[in-house]
N, C-alpha and C positions, 0 to 999 in steps of 0.2 A: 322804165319797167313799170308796169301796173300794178300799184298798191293792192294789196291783200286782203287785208282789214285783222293780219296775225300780228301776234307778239315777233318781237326782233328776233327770241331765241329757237322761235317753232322751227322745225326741219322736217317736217315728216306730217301729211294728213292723213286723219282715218275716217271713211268715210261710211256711215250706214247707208244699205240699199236701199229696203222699201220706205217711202216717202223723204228720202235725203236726196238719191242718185233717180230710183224712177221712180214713178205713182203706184208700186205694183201692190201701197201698203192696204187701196184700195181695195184690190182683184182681193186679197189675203182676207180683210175683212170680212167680203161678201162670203165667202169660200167656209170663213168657220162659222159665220150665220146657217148657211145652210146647212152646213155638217151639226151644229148644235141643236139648231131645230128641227133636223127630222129625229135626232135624236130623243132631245126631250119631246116631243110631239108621240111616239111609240113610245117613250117610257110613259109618261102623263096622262095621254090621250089630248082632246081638242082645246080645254082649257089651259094648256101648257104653258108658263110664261116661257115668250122668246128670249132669244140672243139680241142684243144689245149692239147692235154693228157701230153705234160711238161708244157708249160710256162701258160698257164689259167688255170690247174690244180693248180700248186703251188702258182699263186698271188691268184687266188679267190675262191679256193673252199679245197685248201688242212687243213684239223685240223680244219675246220672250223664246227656248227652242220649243219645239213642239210639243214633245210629252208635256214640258212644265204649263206650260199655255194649259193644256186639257187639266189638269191638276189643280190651276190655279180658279181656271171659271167653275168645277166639280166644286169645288173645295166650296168655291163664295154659296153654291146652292146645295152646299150639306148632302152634295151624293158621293158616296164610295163606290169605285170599279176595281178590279184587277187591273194589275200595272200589265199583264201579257206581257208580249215578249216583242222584241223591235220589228219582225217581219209577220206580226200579226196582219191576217185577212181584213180590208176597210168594213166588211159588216161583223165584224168582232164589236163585241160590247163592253172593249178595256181602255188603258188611257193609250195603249198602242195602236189599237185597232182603231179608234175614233182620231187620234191624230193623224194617220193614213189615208183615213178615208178623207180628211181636211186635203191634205196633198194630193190626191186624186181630182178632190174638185178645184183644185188652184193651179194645175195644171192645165189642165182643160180647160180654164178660161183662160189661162194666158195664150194656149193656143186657139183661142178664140178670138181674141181680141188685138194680142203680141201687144208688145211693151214698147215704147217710148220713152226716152228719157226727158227728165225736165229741162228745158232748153237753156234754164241758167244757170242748173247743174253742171250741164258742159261746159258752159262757156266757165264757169267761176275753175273747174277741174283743170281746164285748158290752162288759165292764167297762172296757177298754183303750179303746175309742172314748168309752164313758160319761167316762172320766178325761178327754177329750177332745185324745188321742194320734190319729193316723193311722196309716191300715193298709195293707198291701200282700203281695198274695201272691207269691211268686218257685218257680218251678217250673221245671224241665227240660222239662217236659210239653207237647207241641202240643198236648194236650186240656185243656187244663190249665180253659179258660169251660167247655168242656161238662161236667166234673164239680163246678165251680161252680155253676153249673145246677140240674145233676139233686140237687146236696145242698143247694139252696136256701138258698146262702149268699154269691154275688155281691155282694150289696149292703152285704154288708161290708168290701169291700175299697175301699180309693180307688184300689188303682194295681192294673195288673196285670202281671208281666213272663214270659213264659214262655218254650215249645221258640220257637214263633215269633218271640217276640220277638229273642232271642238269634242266629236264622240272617239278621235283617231288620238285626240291625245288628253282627254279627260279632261278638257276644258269646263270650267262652270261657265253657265252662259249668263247672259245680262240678267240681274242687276250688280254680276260681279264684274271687274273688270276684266276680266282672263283675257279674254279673246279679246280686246285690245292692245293688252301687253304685249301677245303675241306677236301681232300684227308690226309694232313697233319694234320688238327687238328683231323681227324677221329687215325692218328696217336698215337697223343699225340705229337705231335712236332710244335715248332714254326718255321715260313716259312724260318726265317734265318737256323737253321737245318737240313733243306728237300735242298736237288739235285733234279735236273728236268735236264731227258733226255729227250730231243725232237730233230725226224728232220723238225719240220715245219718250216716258219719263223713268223707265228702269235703263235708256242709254245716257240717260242724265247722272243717274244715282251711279254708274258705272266710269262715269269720266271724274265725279267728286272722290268715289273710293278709290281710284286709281292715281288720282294726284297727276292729272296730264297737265299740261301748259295751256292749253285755252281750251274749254268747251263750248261749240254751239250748238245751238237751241235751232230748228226747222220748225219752225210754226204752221201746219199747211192746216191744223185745225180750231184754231182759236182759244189755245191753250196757253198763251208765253207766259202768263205770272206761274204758269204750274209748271214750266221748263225750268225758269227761273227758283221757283223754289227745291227743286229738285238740281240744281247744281251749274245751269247754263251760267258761263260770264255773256254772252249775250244772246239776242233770241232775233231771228229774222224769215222773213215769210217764204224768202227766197235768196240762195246763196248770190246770186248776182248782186244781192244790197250790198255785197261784202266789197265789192270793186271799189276801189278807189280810198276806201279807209284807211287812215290808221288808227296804231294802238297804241 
């Protein structure tokens, strides 16, 4: 059987989507660059400082659910909006309406582009269920099946817990652990059992507050001392490095 690279007592993985399972943390980025920047660009006018598609992506909006995203990069640049209401129009000018209008363009590029998954992703997913561990995606994402879908990897999940999930049963989203715990007791497993991959670093602070049995760290942007100090037990660039380990 092929080595893992988990503790002996894990039984259960949880896996983040964007940038763990597929690249879509990409699409996501671009998607609230431009939703931020036409933004601020009509609030400001020409001189407007942009969106940050690495560093205010990854402090305030990466892994985060959407309203909070918008709240959190408003917040870093001292603007207040109306919170509106969840089925606010995308050219609304609230934290609802602007994170709508993000999901509009991140749509659209996914069907633009459609999604792939990372190839070692699979393969490491394959090995993990082959050990015959169970699996579970945990996302922030209300898209969260449809880029399951389109990167034709559904059916390797047993559970799924996503944006939806988390407003359907009051989940706090990352950097709490909620919606990991979930995902695990939907399992059958206690959180010391469950592994959590994530490359955020509020899915980091979320696998330390939760007390899981192993955290890793997805390094796809040259962040690992910042995985690491945010709660990873280890950090790797690509889940395939995990084949043949142990622990």
């Amino acid at each position: 059987m092929t080595k893992i690279g988990l503790p002996r007592g894990v039984r259960v993985c949880l896996f983040d989507l964007d940038g763990v399972l597929t690249p879509t943390a990409l699409i996501h980025a671009a998607a609230w660059k431009e939703m931020f920047d036409g933004f601020l660009r009509q609030r400001d006018g020409g001189d407007f400082r942009p969106f940050d598609a690495t560093a205010d992506y990854d402090t305030y909006v990466d892994g985060r659910p959407r309203a909070e995203g918008v709240r959190s990069f408003l917040d870093s640049r001292g603007i207040e909006l109306p919170e509106g209401d969840d089925d606010d129009p995308p050219d609304r000018a609230t934290v609802h309406g602007l994170g709508n209008r993000k999901n509009v363009l991140v749509l659209r590029k996914i069907r633009e582009v459609g999604v792939r998954p990372y190839p070692g992703s699979v393969r490491y997913v394959e090995a993990v269920r082959s050990a015959g561990l169970r699996t579970a995606v945990v996302s922030s994402s209300a898209n969260c099946r449809d880029v399951l879908v389109s990167a034709g990897i559904e059916h390797l999940m047993d559970v799924r817990v996503d944006g939806n999930t988390a407003i359907e049963l009051g989940l706090r989203g990352k950097p709490k652990p909620d919606t990991f715990l979930e995902a695990a007791r939907r399992l059958g497993a206690e959180a010391d059992e469950a592994a959590v991959f994530e490359d955020a670093l509020v899915g980091m602070d979320a696998g330390r507050e939760g007390r899981f049995g192993y955290v890793v760290g997805v390094d796809r942007v040259g962040q690992a001392e910042e995985l690491r100090r945010h709660g990873a037990d280890t950090v790797v660039t690509d889940l395939a490095e995990l084949l043949g380990r142990t622990v």
